[in-house]
N, C-alpha and C positions, 0 to 999 in steps of 0.2 A: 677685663677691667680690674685694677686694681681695688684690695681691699682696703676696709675705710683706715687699719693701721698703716697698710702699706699708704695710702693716700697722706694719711699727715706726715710719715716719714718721708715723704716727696714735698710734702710743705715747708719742711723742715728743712733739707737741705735745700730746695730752691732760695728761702730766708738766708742762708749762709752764702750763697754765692755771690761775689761778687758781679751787680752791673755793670752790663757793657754797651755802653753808650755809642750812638750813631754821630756825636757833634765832633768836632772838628777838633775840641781839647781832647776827648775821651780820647780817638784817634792816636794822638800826637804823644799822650801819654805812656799810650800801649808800644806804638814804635818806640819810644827811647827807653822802656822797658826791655824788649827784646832788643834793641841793637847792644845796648849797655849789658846788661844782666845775662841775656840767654848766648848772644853771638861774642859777645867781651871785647864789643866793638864801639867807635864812639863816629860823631857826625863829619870830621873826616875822613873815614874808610872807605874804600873803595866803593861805586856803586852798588857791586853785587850784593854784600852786606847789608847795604842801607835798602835794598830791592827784598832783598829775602827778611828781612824784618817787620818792612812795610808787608809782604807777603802775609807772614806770621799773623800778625796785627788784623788783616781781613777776614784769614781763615777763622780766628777769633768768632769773629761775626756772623761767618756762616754755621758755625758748628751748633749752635743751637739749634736754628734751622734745620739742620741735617739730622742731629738726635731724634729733630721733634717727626723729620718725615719717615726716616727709618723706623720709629715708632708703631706708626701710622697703619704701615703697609706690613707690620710686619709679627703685631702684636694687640690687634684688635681684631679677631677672626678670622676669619675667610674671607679672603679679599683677593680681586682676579688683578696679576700683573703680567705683564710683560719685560720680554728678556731680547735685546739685542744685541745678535753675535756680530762680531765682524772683525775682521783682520787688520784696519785702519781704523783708527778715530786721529783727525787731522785736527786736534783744539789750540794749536797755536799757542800766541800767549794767552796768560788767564789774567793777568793781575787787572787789566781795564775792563774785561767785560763781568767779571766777580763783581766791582765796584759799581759798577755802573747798575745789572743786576742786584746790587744791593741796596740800590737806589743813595750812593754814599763818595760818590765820585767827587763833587763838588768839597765836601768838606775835607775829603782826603787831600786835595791838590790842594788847599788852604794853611793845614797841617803842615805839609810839607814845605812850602814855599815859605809856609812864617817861621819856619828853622833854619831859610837861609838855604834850602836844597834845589836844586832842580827837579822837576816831577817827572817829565820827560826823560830826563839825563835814567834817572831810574828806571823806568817805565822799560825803556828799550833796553834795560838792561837784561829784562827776561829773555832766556832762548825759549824759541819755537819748542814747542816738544816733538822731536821725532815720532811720532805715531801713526805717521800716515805719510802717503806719498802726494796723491790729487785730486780729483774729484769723490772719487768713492771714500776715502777718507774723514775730506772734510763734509760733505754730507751727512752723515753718521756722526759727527761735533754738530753740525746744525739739528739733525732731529732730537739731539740730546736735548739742547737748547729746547727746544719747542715742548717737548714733551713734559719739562719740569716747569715750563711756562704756563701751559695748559693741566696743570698739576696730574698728567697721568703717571699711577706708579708703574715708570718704566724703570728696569736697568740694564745699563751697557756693560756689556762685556768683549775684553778686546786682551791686547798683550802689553809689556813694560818691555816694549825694546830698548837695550842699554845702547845703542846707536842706532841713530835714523837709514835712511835710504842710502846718503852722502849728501857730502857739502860737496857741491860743484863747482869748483873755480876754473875762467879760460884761461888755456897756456898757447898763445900761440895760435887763437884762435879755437882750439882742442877743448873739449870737454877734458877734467879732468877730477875723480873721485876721489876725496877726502874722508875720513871719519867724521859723521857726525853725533859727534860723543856728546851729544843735549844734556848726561847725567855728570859732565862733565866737574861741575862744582860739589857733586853730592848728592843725596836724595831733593828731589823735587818737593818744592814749600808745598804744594798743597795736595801731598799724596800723603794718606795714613796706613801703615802696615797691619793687614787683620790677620795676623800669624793663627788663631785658632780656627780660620775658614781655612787653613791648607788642605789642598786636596795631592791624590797620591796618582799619577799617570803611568802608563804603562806601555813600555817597547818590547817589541821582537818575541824572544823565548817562541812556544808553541800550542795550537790548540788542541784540546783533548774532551773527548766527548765519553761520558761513564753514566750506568740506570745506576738511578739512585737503589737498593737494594728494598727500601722503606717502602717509597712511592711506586717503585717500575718507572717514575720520569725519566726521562733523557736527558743527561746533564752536562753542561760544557764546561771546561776550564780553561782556561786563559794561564798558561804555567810555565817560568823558568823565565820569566819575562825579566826586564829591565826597568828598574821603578826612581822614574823621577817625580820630584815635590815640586807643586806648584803656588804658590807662595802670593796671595792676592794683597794688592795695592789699590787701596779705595779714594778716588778723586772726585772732589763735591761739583755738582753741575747745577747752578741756583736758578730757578725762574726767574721773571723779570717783578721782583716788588711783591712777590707773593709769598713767601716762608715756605715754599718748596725747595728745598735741595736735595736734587734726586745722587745715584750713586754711578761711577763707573766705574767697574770694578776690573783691573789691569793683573796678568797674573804675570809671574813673573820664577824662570825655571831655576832649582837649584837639586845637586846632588842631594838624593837620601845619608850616602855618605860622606864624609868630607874628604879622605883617602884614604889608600892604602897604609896602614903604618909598617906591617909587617914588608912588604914592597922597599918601602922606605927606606927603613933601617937595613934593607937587604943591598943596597943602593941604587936599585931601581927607581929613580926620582921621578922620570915623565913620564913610567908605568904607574906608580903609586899616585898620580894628579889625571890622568890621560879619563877616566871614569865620569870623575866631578868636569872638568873640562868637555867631555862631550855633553852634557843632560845641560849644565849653562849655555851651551852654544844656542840653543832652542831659541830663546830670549835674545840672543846677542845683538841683530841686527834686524832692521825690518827688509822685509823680500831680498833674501838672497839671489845671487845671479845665478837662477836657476838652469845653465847653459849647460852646467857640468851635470855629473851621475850626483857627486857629495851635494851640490847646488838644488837639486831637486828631491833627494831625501829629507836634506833637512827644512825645506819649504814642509813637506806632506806632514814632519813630525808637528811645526810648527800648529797647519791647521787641526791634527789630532788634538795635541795639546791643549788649545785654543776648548773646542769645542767639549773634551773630558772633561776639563777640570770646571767647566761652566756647570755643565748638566749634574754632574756630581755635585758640585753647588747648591742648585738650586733641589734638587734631590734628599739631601742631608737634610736639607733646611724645610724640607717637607716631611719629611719620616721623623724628625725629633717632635713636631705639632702633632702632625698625624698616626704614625707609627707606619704598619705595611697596608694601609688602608688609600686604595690609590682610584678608586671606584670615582670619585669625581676631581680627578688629576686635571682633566682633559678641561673643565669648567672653568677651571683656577689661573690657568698656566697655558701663554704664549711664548715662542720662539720665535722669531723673524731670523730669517738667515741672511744677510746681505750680501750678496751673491752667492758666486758656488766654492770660494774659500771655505764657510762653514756648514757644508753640506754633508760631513760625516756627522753631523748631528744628530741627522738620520736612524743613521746606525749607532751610534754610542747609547739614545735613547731606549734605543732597544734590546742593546746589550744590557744596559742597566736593568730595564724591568725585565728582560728575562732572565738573564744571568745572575743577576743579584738580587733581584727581588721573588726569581722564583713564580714567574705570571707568564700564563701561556701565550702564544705566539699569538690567535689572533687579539686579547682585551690590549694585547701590549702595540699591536701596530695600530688598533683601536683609536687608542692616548695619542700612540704619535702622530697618525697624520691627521688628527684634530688641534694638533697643538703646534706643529709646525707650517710657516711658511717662508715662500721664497719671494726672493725680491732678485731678476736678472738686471745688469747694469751693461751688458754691451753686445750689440750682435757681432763683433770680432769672432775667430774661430777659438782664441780663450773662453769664450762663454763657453766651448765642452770642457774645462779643463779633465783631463783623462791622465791616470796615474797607474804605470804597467803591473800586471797582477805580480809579475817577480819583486816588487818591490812594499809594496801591502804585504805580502809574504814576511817577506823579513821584517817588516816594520808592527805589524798589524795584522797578523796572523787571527785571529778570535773574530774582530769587526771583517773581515776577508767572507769568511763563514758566513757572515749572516747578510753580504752584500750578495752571494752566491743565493742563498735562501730569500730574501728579495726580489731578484732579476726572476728566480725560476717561478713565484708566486705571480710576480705583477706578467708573465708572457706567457701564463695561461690565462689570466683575465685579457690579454692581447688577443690571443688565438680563441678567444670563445666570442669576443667580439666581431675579428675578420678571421675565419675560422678559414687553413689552409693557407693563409696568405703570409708566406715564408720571411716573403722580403718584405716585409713591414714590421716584422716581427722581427729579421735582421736589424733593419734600420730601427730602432725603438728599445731594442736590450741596452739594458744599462753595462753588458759586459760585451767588448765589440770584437767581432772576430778575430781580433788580433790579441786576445787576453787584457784589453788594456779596461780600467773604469772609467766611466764615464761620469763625472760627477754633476753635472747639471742635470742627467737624466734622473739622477737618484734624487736629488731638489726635487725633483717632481713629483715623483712618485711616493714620496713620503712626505706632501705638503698638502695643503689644503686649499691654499691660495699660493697663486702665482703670478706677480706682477711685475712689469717694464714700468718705465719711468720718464714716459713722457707719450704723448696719444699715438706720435706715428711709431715711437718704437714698441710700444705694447701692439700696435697692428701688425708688422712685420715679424716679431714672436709667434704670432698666431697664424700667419699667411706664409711662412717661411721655417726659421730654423728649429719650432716646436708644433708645427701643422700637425705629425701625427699626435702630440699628448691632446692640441686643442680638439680635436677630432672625437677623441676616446673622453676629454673630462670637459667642455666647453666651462662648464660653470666654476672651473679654476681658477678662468683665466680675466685678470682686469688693469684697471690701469692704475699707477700715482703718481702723478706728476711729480715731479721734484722741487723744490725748492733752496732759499735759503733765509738763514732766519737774518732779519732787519735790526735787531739789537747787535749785532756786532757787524753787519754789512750796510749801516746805515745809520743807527744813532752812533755807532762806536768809533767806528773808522772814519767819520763825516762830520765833525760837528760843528762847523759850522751851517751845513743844511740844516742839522738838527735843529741849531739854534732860529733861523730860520724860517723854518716850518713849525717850532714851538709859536713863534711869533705869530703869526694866520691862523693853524687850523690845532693849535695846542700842541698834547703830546699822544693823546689815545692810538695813535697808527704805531706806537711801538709795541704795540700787544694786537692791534689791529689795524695792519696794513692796507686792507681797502678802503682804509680813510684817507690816504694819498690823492683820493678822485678831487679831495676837494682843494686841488692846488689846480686844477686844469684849466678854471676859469679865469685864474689867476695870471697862464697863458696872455693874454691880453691886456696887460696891465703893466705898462710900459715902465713903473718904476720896482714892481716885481722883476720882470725881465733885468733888468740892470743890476738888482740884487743880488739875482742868480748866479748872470754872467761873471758876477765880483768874486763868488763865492767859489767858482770853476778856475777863474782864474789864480786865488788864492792856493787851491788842488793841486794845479798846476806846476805852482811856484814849489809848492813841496812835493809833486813827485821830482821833478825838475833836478832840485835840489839832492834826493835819492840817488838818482839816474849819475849826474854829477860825481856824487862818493862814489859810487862802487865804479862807474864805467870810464869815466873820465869824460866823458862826453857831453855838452851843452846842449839842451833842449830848447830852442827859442820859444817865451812864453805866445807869440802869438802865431805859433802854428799849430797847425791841428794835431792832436797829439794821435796818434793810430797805433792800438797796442795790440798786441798777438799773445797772449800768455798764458801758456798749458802743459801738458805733457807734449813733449815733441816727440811726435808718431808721423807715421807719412798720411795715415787716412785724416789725424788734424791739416794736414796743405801747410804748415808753414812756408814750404817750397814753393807753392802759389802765390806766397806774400812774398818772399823775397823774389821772386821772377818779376812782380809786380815793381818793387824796388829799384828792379835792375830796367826795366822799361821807362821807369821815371831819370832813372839816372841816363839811358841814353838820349831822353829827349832833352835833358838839360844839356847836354854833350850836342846836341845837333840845333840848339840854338830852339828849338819850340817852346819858348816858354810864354806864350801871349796869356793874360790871363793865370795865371801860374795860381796857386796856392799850396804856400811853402804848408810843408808837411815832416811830421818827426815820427819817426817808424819805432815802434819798441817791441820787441821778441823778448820772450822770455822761457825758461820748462826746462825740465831735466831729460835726458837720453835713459834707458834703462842700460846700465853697463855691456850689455852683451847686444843690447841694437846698433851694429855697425851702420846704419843707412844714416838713422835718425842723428845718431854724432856726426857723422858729414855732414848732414844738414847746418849741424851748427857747426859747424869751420865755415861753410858755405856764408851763411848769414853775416858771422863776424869779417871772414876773407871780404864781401862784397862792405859789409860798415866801412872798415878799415881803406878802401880806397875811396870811397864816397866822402868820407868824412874828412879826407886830406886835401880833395881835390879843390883846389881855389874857385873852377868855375862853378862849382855848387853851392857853394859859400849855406848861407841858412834855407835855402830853396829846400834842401832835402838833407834830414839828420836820420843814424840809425845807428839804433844802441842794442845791444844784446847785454839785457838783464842777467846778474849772474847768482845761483843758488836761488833761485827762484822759490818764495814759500807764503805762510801765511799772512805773516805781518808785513812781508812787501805787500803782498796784494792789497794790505787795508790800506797803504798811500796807494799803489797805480789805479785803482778803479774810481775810486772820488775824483782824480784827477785826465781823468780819458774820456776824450771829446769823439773817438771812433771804437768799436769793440769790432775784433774782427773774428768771426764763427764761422769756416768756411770749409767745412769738412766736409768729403765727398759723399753727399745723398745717399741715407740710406744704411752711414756707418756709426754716428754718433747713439748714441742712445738718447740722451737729455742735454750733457753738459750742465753746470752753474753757475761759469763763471761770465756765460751770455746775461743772466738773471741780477746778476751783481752790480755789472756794466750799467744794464737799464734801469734798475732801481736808482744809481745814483748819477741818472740823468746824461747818461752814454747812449747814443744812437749806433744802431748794430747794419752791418754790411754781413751777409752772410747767404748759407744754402738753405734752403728748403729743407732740415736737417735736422733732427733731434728736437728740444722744445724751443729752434729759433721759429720752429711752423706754429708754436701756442702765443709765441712773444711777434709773431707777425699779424694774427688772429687779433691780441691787443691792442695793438697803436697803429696798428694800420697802414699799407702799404705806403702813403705819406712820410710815414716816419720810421722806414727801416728800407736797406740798401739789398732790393732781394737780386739774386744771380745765379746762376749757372741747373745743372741738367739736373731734375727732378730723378727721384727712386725710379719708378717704373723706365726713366729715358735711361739712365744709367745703367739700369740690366737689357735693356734689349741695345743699346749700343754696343756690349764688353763683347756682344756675337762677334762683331765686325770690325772692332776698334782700330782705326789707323792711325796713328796721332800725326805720322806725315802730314796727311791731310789737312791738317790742321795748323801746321807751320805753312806748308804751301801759299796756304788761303788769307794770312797775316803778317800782314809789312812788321807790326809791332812784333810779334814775336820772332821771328824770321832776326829782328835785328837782336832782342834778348839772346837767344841762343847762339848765334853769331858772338858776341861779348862771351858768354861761356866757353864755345866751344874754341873759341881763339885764345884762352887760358888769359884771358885780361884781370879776372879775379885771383890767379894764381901763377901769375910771371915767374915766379922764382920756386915752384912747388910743381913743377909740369905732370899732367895728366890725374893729378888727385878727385878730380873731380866727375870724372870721366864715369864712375858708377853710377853715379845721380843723374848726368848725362840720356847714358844710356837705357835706365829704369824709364825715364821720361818719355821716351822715344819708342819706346817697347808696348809692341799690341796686346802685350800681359799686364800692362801695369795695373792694378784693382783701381787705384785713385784717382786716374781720367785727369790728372794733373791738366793737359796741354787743351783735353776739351772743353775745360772750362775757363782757359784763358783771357781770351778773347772777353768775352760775358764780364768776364772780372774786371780786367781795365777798364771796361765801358761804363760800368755799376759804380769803379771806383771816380771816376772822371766825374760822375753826378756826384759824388760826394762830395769831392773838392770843390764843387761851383756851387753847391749848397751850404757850404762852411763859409764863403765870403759872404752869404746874406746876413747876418750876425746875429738880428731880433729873429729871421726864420727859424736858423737854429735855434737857438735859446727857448723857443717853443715849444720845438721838436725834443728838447733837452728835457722839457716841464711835463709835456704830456706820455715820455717814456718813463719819467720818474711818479706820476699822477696814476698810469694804468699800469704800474706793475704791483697792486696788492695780492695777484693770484697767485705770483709765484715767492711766496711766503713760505715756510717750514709749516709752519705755525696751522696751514690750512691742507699743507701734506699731511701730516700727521693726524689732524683731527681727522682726515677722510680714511687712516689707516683705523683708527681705530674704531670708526664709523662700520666699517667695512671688512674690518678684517681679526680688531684683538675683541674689541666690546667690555675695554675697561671702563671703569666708575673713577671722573676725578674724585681728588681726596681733599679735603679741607685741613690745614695740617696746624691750624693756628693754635688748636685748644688743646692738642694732646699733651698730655704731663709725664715727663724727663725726669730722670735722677742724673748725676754724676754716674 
């Protein structure tokens, strides 16, 4: 607590600062302040200017806030927070959900438009931020969300990649990878540089082990290494109207030295840069295509980095309060590791208190696996991600050591459990017979908790691909459902439901979501219904409009809109959806159209650069648009557009505006998904598998109001015994004629046999995805859709009561169960704390 001089000298300068006012002039003031004065720009200039000024102007308003909660957490005792790592934070734009969070949205568009500006025009001028690719991502922007809503002092921790993933543009139907340089204009408005948090990282050189002469300890060094600085960028993340702005904190790589001078002058020019150029590359892009050797070094440097410069972090900032006094570390201090990206957290923690703080091997694994936990996001065979010992060698030589001194401790607590028993003890090392790491093993074994993320996939963790850990530690293992947070997947991106639903049942569902129930009744109230429909259709008219700019393509407002949009993998089925496509296109082609219901198909997701399959796909999808779209006898019967650059702020038009959400991933592989959660919240009816949390969102609204299909987990492993997909063409006129259109190259006349790997994957008793067996199931499920879209009050029901029962899949109620369950932080009240300059 401050003393009573220090206390007036805090009265004193808070008396000298200037108020900053939430009204619409203060606002309007402070922009023509910064566009004129800071930017030397006037209300002519380009968007961008008038975007980052208006920026300027907010962050203004948050920055109190943020002194006041950094304060809080950081300078009134001991106080237990939490630290989330992760490799993506997907936060999209910020300027409208800042505003909105600041409860100051209204006065802003007022401001703006009474100077003559478009609000909008600026608005969309912000680029996405590159920090994430998809779901795992933007999850980790949602629980940021939730956490400073529910004022727990959490902080995130992630990287400042100076390019995103790519910009994807079609060429020809082709995926095709661009730069997406997000930092393209300059540093980002509301990132502040905290250059005295620099931490120092460390590559390669060698480890060496010497008895201290003093003590007789064993002592390691880490020596001849390669030391890059990591350079932290602090972004404010506000609750929603509470004076919480909690911190994410983005590191960002840069040479210790700038270069060679002596090289230089010798004329060695790209010797004398080649130093500072590798240690920037760390930072340069998010997930490189790790297909190459260079591709998968600089991913591993990436997550060390990542995880170093965090723990070192928080570290510093514990030993400058504390000094070496670390006896209740374990009390104070959570890690979450978000999947197995930052799982050498593990080990750095360790390296740190033994190596540097000089604290024996067992007080220090003590600390850590009481302070770490893991969080698995996919049962793919990536969930091992495994990283070859020759390469931790070169890179990570010291952390190498102590994953060796890990494996060899945790598989004698394996072999005194099942004593003798080789192969479980094979199967179960963190280092696999082949030298390589195993990093999800090491998640485990240095974690406390270990949860999946959504019920059936936390079941299948435990019954499948971590049965031996659940075995050896059962009370590890639990579940959290996923969520996303309703302030920007619902009052932000939606507002005319907002406004809407302000009208009925107020505004408290935007801090508590299962006040939605109380629209259900509302169901029945025929000039509700109609409000609705208006309000969908309005969605509509501007994804419509979207769809239009970027694809060329006309979405009829009165078809159903049926959108697909994700990462394109082959266990997502987009191929399912377009086979479906192409079934609907030949029955237009054979005259079946009794009963029709025109229907507009939207795809959308990025390939990862080095997934050949998955970019076929998308030629595939665009090839089959491209003749659909031309063909006169289909006229508006059947439309299909492939979204291009697929990101965050499309998504905030296609979800408000999507009358079918399609989730149709094969049984068994999805883990959660959120962007099924998004759909339903804002009154999208979902077609999908028995998959991820479409099995918690089918459990809500009830088989009435969801499109359920094809072969359950358990059918799907005991089918792959025997799988014939023949069989399955044999058995079906419908598909019989789909594949007939393919394989007669009707989609690719002028391109012959391109297609023929997708073909043939389909056709194949190895395929994992069961594509063909769950065909059949599909068109049938989808057929009930279409005849359920022309009752128009039915839907519009089915709309109210998927948007009525989805308060559970909230952030807001993930995260409290996290810390219910797993961190056991104290919110913080952040209103009364006192600030200097």
């Amino acid at each position: 607590m401050p003393t009573e001089i220090e206390a007036k000298r805090l009265e004193v300068i808070s008396d000298m600062l200037p108020h900053i006012g939430m009204n619409k002039d203060a606002i309007e003031a402070d922009f023509l302040k910064y566009l004129c004065h800071t930017l030397g720009r006037q209300l002519t200039s380009e968007d961008y200017y008038l975007f980052k000024a208006l920026s300027y102007a907010t962050r203004d308003r948050l920055m109190t806030h943020w002194k006041r909660t950094w304060a809080a957490y950081n300078h009134n005792g001991k106080l237990k927070k939490a630290y989330y790592l992760s490799m993506e934070f997907l936060i999209g734009r910020s300027l409208t959900n800042n505003l909105l969070n600041l409860g100051i949205e209204s006065a802003t568009e007022k401001a703006i438009y009474d100077l003559g500006l478009d609000f909008e025009e600026i608005e969309h001028t912000e680029r996405d931020a590159g920090l994430g690719n998809g779901g795992l991502g933007r999850l980790a922007a949602c629980f940021m969300d939730s956490c400073a809503t529910l004022k727990l002092p959490v902080m995130g921790y992630g990287l400042r990649y100076e390019y995103g993933m790519f910009r994807q543009i079609i060429q020809n139907g082709y995926q095709v990878e661009q730069p997406d340089h997000w930092l393209g204009f300059g540093p980002h408005p509301w990132e502040i540089q905290r250059a005295e948090y620099t931490q120092v990282v460390k590559f390669g050189g060698e480890s060496r082990e010497y008895i201290d002469p003093v003590s007789g300890n064993l002592i390691a060094h880490w020596e001849h290494a390669d030391v890059v600085l990591a350079i932290p960028y602090d972004v404010p993340i506000p609750g929603f109207k509470n004076e919480t702005v909690n911190t994410l904190r983005l590191w960002w790589a840069m040479a210790k030295e700038g270069f060679d001078l002596s090289e230089f002058n010798a004329g060695s020019y790209h010797e004398a840069v080649a130093k500072k150029s590798e240690a920037e590359n760390i930072t340069k892009v998010l997930y490189p295509n790790d297909s190459s050797e260079n591709g998968k070094e600089l991913r591993l440097k990436q997550q060390y980095f990542l995880v170093s410069a965090s723990l070192q972090d928080v570290l510093t900032q514990w030993t400058e309060k504390y000094g070496s006094d670390f006896s209740d570390f374990a009390e104070y201090n959570a890690f979450q590791l978000n999947d197995t990206h930052p799982s050498l957290a593990v080990v750095e923690l360790m390296r740190l208190l033994v190596d540097k703080e000089r604290m024996g091997w067992d007080e220090a694994w003590r600390i850590t696996t009481q302070t770490m936990a893991y969080t698995n996001h996919t049962l793919l065979p990536e969930a091992l991600e495994k990283w070859p010992r020759e390469l931790f060698q070169k890179l990570l030589p010291r952390p190498l050591d102590i994953i060796y001194e890990i494996n060899r401790r945790f598989l004698t607590e394996v072999a005194m459990k099942w004593p003798a028993d080789t192969e479980r003890q094979r199967r179960m090392s963190i280092v696999d017979e082949n030298d390589n790491i195993c990093m999800a093993y090491l998640a485990i074994v240095g974690s406390h908790s270990v949860n999946g993320v959504a019920e059936l996939h936390s079941n299948l963790l435990k019954e499948g691909l971590f049965n031996d850990f659940y075995q050896l530690w059962p009370e590890k293992f639990n579940n959290k459902t996923n969520g996303v947070t309703q302030r920007r997947w619902l009052a932000g991106c939606n507002p005319d439901m907002r406004a809407l639903l302000k009208e009925h049942i107020g505004e408290n569902w935007i801090t508590h979501l299962e006040d939605l129930q109380q629209i259900e009744p509302l169901a029945e109230d025929a000039m509700f219904r109609k409000r609705w429909h208006e309000v969908k259709q309005k969605n509509k008219k501007r994804l419509a409009d979207l769809v239009l700019e970027e694809t060329g393509v006309n979405l009829p407002l009165e078809s159903m809109f049926d959108v697909q949009v994700k990462r394109i993998h082959e266990y997502k089925r987009q191929l399912l959806n377009v086979l479906h496509v192409i079934h609907l296109y030949s029955r237009i082609k054979r005259g079946q159209i009794d009963n029709w219901t025109n229907r507009a198909v939207l795809f959308g997701g990025k390939a990862a650069p080095g997934y050949a399959m998955a970019k076929l796909i998308i030629k595939l999808i665009n090839n089959v648009a491209d003749v659909v779209n031309r063909d006169p006898d289909v006229g508006d019967k059947l439309k299909v557009a492939f979204f291009p650059n697929y990101r965050v702020s499309a998504m905030e038009v296609i979800c408000p505006g999507t009358d079918l959400s399609e989730q149709i991933s094969t049984a068994g592989k999805e883990a959660s998904g959120t962007g099924n959660m998004k759909f339903m919240m804002n009154g999208a009816l979902t077609i999908g598998t028995l998959d991820g949390a479409n099995v918690e969102i089918l459990e809500t609204v009830g088989e009435e109001n969801f499109f359920l299909f094809g072969l359950k987990t358990p059918e799907v492993e005991e089918l792959r015994r025997y799988y014939n997909p023949q069989i399955f063409i044999d058995q079906s006129n419908d598909l019989q004629a789909v594949m007939g259109l393919l394989e007669s190259g009707h989609f690719n006349q002028f391109e012959p046999g391109i297609f023929d790997p997708i073909i043939r994957s389909m056709k194949s008793s190895q395929d994992p995805w069961m594509t063909l067996a769950d065909f059949q199931s599909y068109i049938s499920v989808q057929e009930q859709a279409a005849h359920a879209y022309q009752d128009r009050e039915s839907w519009v029901r089915k709309s109210i009561v998927n948007t009525a029962r989805s308060g559970i899949f909230s952030t807001d109620r993930t995260m409290q169960q996290y810390n219910d369950e797993i961190w056991g932080l104290t919110p913080i009240d952040t209103g009364s704390v006192d600030i200097a300059c």
